[in-house]
C-alpha positions in Angstrom: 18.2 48.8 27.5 15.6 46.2 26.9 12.1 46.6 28.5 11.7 44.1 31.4 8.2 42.7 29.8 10.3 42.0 26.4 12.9 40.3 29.0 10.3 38.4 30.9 8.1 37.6 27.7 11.5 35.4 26.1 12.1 34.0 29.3 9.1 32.7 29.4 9.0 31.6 26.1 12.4 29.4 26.8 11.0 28.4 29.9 8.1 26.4 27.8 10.4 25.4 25.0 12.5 23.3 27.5 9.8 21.9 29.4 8.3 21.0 25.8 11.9 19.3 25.0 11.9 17.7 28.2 8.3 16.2 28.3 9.9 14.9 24.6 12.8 13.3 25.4 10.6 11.6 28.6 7.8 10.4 25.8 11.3 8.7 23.8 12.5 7.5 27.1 9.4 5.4 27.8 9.5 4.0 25.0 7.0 6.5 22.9 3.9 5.3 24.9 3.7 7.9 27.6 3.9 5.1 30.2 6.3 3.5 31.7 6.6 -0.2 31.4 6.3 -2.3 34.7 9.4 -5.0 35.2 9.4 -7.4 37.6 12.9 -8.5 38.9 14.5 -11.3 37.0 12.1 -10.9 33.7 12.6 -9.0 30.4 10.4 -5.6 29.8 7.5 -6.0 27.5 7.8 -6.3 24.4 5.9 -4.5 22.0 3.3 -6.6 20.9 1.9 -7.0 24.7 1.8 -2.7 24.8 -1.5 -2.2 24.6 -3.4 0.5 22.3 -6.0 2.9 23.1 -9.6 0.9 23.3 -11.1 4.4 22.2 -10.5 8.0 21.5 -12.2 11.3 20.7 -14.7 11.3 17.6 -13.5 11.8 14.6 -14.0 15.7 14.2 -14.9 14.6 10.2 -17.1 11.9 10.7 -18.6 11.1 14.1 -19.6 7.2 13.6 -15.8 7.1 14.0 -13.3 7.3 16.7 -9.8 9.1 16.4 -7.1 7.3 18.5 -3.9 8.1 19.8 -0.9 6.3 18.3 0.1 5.6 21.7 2.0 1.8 21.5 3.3 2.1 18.0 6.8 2.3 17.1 8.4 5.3 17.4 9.3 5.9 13.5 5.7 4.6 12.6 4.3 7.2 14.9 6.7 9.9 13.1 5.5 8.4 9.6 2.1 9.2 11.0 2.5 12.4 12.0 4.0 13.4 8.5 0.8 11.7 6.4 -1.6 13.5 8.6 0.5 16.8 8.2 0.2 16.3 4.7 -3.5 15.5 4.7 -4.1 18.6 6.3 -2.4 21.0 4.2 -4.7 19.1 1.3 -7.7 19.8 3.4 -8.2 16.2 4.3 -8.5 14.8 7.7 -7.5 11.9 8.3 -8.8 9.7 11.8 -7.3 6.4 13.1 -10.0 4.4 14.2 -7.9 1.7 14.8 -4.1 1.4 15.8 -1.6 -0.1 18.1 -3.3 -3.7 19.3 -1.8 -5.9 22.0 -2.1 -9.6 21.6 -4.8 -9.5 24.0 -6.9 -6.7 22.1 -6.2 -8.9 18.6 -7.6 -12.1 20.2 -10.7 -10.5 21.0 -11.2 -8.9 17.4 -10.2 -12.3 15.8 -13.2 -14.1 18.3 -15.2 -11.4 17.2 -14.7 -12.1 13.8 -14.9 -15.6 14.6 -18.5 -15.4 15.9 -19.6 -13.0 13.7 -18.2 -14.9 10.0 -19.3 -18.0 11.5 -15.7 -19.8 11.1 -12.1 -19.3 12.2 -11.2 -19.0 7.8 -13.8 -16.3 7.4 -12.8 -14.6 10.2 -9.1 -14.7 9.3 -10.2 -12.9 6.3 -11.2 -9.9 8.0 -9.2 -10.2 11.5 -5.9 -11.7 11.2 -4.9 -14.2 14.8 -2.3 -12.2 17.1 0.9 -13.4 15.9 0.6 -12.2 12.4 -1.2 -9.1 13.1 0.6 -6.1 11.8 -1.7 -3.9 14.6 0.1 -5.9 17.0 3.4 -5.1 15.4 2.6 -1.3 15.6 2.8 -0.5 12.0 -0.7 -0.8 11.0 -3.9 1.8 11.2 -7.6 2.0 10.0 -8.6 4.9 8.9 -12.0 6.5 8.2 -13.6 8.0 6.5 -13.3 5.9 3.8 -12.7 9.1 1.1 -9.6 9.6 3.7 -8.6 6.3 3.3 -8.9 6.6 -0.3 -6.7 10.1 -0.1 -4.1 8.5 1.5 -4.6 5.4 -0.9 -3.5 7.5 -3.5 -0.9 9.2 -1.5 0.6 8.2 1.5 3.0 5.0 -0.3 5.8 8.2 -0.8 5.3 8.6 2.9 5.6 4.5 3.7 1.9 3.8 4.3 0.6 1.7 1.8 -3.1 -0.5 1.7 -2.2 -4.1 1.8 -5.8 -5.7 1.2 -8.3 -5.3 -1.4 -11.2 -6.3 0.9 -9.8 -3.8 3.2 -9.9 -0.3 2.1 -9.4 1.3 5.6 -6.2 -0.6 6.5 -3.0 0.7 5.9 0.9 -0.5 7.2 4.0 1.2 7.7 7.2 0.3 5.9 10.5 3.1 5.2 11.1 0.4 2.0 7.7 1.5 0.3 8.8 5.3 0.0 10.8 3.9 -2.4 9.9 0.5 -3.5 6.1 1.4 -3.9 3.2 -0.1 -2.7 3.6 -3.9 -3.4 0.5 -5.3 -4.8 -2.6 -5.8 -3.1 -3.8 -9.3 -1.8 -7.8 -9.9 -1.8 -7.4 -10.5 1.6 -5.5 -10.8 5.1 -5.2 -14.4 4.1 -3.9 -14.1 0.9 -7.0 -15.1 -1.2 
């Protein structure tokens, strides 16, 4: 016969498990934001480049001038591609932060005036802060992250995971794509703009 605090200690344990499984298959469900898109009648849902990302998050437990997101917007295979490049990190003793993530078109426009106001003109800025429509942080693939030796760790290593630095002027932005595990990281451009 088994003990009854044996018995209750697994039911327990299977009790958590499914509500774990549950709250999972409700995070897919919602389409791997944790919030339910609003649709009025007669209009299409959102679509992904008008979810919006976190503005903030938690300090970066390495590096406190930095912020460490949630990947809360981005698609659901990025956010699993993520989840494997940090797990790696950490079992190399790095830490990696996001700083920056998921953008809606909204939260682009205002980096790009930003940028605008800050370079002085609309083709320095779009050296720095690309407009909405070809941002890949709209798209959900793309992150920053800091610290910059974290960056550079996953600079060296995450294009076998998919992430891979797309500008040299850049050495905090990284973007998703399944073809670079295999492909490789395709060469860098001096600049969101090409030059």
């Amino acid at each position: 016969m088994v003990p009854t605090t044996v018995t209750s200690s697994r039911r327990t344990v299977i009790s958590v498990l499914v509500a774990l499984g549950l709250a999972g298959i409700a995070m897919v469900t919602l389409g791997a934001t944790g919030v339910a898109v609003k649709q009025v009648n007669g209009q299409a849902l959102a679509i992904l480049e008008e979810v919006p990302g976190p503005d903030d998050g938690p300090t970066c437990a390495v590096d406190k001038r930095y912020v460490d997101e949630a990947t809360t917007g981005m698609r659901p295979d990025v956010i699993e591609a993520w989840n494997a490049l940090r797990a790696k990190a950490k079992a190399q003793n790095v830490e990696l932060c996001v700083n920056d993530g998921k953008r809606s078109r909204s939260q682009q426009q205002r980096e790009f005036d930003k940028a605008v106001e800050r370079f002085g003109s609309v083709e320095q800025a779009k050296k720095w802060a690309l407009q909405p429509e070809t941002s890949m942080h709209v798209k959900g693939i793309a992150v920053d992250i800091q610290p910059l030796n974290s960056a550079s760790w996953v600079d060296k290593n995450g294009g076998a995971l998919g992430w891979c630095r797309r500008y040299d002027n850049e050495k905090w932005h990284f973007e998703y794509d399944p073809a670079y595990i295999t492909g490789g990281c395709p060469a860098l451009l001096p600049s969101a703009t090409g030059n």
